[in-house]
N, C-alpha and C positions, 0 to 999 in steps of 0.2 A: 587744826584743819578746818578750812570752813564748810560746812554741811548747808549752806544756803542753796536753796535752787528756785529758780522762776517758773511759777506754777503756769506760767504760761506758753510752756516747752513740753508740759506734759503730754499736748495733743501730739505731740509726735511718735508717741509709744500708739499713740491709737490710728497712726498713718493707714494700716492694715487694714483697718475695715470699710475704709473708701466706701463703693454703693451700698454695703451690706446693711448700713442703717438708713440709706432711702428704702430699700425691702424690708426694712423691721420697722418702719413707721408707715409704711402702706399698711402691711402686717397688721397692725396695731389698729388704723382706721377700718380695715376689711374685717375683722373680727368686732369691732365697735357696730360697723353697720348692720352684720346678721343678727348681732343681740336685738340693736333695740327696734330696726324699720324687721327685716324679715320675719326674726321668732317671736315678738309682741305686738309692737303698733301697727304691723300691716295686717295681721288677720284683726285687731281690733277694727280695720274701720267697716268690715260688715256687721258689726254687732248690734250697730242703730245706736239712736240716744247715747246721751256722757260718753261713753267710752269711744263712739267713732268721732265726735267732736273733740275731743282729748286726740285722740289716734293723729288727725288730721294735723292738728295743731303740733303736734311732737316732732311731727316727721317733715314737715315747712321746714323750721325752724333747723330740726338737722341732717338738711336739705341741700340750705341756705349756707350755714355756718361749715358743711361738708366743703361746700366749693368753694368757699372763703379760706378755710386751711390751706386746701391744697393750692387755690391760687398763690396764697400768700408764701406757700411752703418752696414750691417751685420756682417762683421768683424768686427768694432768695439761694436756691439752689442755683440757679443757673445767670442770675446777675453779677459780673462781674464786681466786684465790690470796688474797687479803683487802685489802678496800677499807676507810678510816675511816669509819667509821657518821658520817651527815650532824650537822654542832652538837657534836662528839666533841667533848670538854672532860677534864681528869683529874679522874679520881674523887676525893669532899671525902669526909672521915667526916661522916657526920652528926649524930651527937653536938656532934661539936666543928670542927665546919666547915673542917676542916683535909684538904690533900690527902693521899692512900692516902701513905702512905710505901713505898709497892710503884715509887711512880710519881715523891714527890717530889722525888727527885733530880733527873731527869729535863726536871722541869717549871718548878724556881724553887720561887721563893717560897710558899713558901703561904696568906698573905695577899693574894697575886692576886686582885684584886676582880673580879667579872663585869663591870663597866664601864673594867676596866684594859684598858689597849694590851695585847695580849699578841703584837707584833712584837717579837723582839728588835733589842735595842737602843733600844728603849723604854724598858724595864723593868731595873734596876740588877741584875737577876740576869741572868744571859748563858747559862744553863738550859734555860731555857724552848723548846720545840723548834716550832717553826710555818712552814708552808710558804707563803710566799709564791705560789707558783703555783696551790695548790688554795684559800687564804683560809682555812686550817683548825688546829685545833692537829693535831701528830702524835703519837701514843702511840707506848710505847716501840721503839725498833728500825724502826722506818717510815721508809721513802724514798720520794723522788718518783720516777718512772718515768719517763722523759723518750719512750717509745715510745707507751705506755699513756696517758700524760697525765693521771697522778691518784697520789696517795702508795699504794703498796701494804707490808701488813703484812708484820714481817720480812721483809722484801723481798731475795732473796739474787743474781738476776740477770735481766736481760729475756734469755731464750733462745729465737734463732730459730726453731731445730727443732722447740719446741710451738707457737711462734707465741701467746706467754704468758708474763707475768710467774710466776717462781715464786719463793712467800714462803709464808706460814705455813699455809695451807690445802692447799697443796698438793706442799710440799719433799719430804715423805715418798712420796708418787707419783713426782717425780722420781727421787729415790733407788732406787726402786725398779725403775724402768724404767732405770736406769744400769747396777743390780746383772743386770736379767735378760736385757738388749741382751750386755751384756759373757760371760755364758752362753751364748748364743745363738750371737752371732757365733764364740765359741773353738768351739763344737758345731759349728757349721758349715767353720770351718777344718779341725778334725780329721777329719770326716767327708768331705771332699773332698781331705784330704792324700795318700791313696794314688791317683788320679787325675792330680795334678798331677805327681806323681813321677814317673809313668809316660809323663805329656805331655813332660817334660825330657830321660828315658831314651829316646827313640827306641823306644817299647815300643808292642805293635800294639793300639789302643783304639777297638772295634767302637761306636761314636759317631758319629755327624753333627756336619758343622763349626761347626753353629747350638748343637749342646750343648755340646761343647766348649768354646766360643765363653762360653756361659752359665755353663758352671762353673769355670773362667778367671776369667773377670770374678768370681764369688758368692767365690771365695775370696780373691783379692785382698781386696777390698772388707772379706771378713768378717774379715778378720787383722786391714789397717790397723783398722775399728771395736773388734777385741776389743784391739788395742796403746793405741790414743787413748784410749778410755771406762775402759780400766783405771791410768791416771791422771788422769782425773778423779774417776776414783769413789774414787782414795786420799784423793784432797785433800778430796773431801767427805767421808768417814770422820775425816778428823782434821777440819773445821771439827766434825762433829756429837760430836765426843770433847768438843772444847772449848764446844760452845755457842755457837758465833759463826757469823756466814754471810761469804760472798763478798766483799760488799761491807763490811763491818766490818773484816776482815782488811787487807783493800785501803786501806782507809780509818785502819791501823794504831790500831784502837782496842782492840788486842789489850793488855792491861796484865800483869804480875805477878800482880794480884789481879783478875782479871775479873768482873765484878758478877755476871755470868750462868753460869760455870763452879760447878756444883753438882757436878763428881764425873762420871766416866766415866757408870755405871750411869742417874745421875736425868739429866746431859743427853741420852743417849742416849733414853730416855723423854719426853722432852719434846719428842720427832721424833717416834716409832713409838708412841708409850703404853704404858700399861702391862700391857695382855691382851698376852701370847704367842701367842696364837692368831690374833692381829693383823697381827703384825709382819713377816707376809711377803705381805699381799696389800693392794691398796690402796684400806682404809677403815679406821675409827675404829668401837669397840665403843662402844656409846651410854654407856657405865657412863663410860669414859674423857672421852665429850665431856663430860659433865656437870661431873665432877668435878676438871679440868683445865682452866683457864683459856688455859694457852699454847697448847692446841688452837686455840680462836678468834684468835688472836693481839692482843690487845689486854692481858694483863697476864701479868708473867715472873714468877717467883722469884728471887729472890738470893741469894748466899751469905751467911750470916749474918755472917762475918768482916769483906767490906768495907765500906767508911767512905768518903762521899762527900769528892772533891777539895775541901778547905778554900776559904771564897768568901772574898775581897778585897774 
């Protein structure tokens, strides 16, 4: 009997809790903010000297990094991640009626007639990439979602905590609420680490048991989040070195010669874009959507070096 299963089916046991973890991670942020701005750094900035200069500076910073989660957080909440445009077919040159060589690989044959099967295993090329549950072809990098229940673009993982597929539309908001949770949370451990010491030491902390109690809990919390998210956010730093997602990796489609590894610099770019003035907040300079296709998710670049696996 085989006991295999795709760990990536697992979120479907967790279908159930839909919003309940956008309320348990406001949760989370609204019990971080009374620790460290209401019950310490905000009565510090009447104290004068150091401690209101510290106070000032604490509470900037997570401030700052406050509306950068959330921005980051709700963008990928509420960005579509990319669905296949309805009748998606690969693109033919039109000169010569032949498929994009962007894509042919991908897709078989390119004499693929419009009235051909294009199930595999129909068709003598074993290529050709079509998802029986949606009835549709899939461009490149496309997976079905088995939570969502539809193929979504560059599809890198169904993740509870947006309550959201993230794939090509919206990886970089991900990412980016990885990089500013993972600030945040260390901001917040630091900022409650002279507290907690003081809780250890038998030291006398002019506090109610209910703050306590709250900054207690905010930094636990905030350590384990900044210890977790800062390996995840390695692994997605190296998936976005190489150009590959989650599910590719997992799916060992990682080769020597990876069709989509263009070089630190340009895969990098084909997350974040190519404006700098872009790349730390989460949206796309229109110059970039126009002129980048992997933005939309529907066609990549390759490297010019690799050479499709020889067909049989």
């Amino acid at each position: 009997m085989n006991m295999a299963w795709n760990v990536f089916k697992f979120c479907t046991a967790l279908r159930a809790l839909g919003s309940i973890m956008i309320v348990f991670v406001l949760g989370i942020i609204g019990v971080t903010y009374y620790a460290v701005v209401i019950a310490h750094y905000g009565p510090s900035l009447f104290l004068g000297g150091f401690d209101s200069l510290s106070a000032v500076v604490v509470i900037f910073l997570f401030h700052f990094l406050l509306v950068m989660v959330i921005w980051s957080y709700f963008a990928v909440v509420l960005t579509d991640p990319g669905g296949v445009p309805p009748n998606w077919k690969p693109p033919r040159d039109e000169e010569k009626g032949e498929v994009d060589p962007l894509v042919s690989f991908s897709y078989g044959s390119p004499e693929l007639g419009s009235n051909q099967s294009a199930v595999p295993g129909d068709s003598p090329n074993q290529d050709i990439r079509f998802c029986r549950k949606c009835n549709q072809f899939k461009p490149p990098r496309t997976h079905h979602c088995s939570v969502c229940k539809r193929c979504i673009l560059k599809m890198d993982h169904h993740c509870v905590w947006v309550v959201n597929c993230v794939g090509a539309l919206n990886y970089k908001y991900f990412l980016l609420f990885l990089f500013y949770t993972f600030l945040g949370a260390t901001l917040g451990s630091l900022s409650l680490l002279r507290v907690f010491i003081e809780f250890f030491n038998d030291g006398e902390i002019a506090e109610t048991p209910g703050t306590l109690a709250a900054t207690f809990i905010t930094f636990v919390l905030n350590i384990a989040f900044a210890l977790s998210i800062l390996g995840f956010l390695i692994m997605h730093i190296t998936l976005v070195g190489a150009n590959t997602t989650t599910i590719e990796a997992y799916e060992k489609k990682m080769t020597p010669k990876w069709r989509y590894d263009l070089g630190w610099k340009k895969n990098f770019e084909q997350v974040f874009g190519t404006e700098k003035k872009f790349w730390f907040i989460p949206a796309y300079s229109e110059e970039d959507l126009r002129r980048m296709p992997s933005l939309q998710g529907l066609e990549y670049p390759t490297r010019p070096d690799w050479q499709p696996p020889l067909q049989h």
